[in-house]
C-alpha positions, 0 to 999 in steps of 0.5 A: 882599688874599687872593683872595675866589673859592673856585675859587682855594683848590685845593678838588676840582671836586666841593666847588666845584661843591656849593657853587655848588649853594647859591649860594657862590662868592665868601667875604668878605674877612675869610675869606680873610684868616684863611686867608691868615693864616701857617701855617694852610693848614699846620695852625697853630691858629686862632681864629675869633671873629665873630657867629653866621652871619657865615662861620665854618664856611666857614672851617673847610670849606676848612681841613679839606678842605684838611687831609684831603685834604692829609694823610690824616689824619682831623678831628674837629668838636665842637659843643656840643649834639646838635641843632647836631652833627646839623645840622652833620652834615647839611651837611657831608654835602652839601658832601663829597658825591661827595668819597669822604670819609666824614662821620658823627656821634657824638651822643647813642646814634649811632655811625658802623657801622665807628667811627672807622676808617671815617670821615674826617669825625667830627661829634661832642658833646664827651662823645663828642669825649673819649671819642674821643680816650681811645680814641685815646690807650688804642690808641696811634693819635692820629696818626690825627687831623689836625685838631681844631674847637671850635665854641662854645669859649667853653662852657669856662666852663660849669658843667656840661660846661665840665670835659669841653672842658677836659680835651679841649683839655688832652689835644690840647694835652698830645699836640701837645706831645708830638709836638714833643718826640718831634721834637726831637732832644736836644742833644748 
């Protein structure tokens, strides 16, 4: 079994230390089994379905710290609706707090002074995640993303806004590809 203690997952001092200001040290189980899961301290892609305030983001906290951290590079959070983006936002501004790293949001008519450049943290809506990841793609600069979260995946079936998710994942989906493929050297 994965160690439950958050001391042991090579967090900085000061992500430890503003989660023990809430009262977390310790994660379930289940959590620490996801993140030992092969490859996702590496970046493979995970799936997290359980019921609401059962964990999740603290998953995701590790993950992208980790991935920041680790690489330089920067994440993206997409949530679905600008009242949970802004909460969500709000958070993880604690819990980065004294790290250095820049958490900001795109929702609604905000956009972070500096845009995307100065942040390393990027809490955003879906429409603003797509145009993000358009402007990305138009500058040639996508290697500038790390990491990708969708919070509420399953609003790829909704009527309204499902398309835009959809498009988005299509477009990260379509440049990991790419990325391999650019890898790859061809056979000779």
């Amino acid at each position: 079994m994965a160690n439950q203690k958050l001391q042991d997952w090579g967090l900085p001092e000061c992500i430890r230390n503003n989660y023990t200001a809430v009262g977390l040290t310790d994660m379930f189980a289940w959590q620490a089994e996801c993140l030992s899961l092969p490859g996702v301290l590496d970046g493979k892609n995970l799936i997290v379905s359980a019921p609401t305030s059962a964990g999740k983001t603290l998953i995701v906290e590790i993950l992208m710290a980790k991935r920041v951290y680790g690489t330089g590079k920067k994440a993206l959070l997409v949530f679905p609706f600008v009242s949970l983006a802004r909460e969500k936002m709000f958070h993880l501004r604690n819990i980065f707090d004294g790290t250095g790293l820049n958490v900001d949001g795109y929702m609604g008519g905000m956009s972070p002074p500096g845009g995307f450049s100065s942040v390393d943290i990027a809490v955003c809506t879906i429409e603003k995640a797509n145009s993000i990841l358009n402007k990305l793609i138009e500058e040639k600069s996508t290697e500038q993303l790390g990491m990708v979260v969708v919070d509420e995946l399953h609003m790829v079936g909704d009527d309204g806004r499902g398309y835009l998710l959809e498009l988005l994942l299509t477009k990260i989906r379509y440049l990991k590809t790419k990325e391999i493929s650019i890898k790859t050297p061809p056979c000779q």
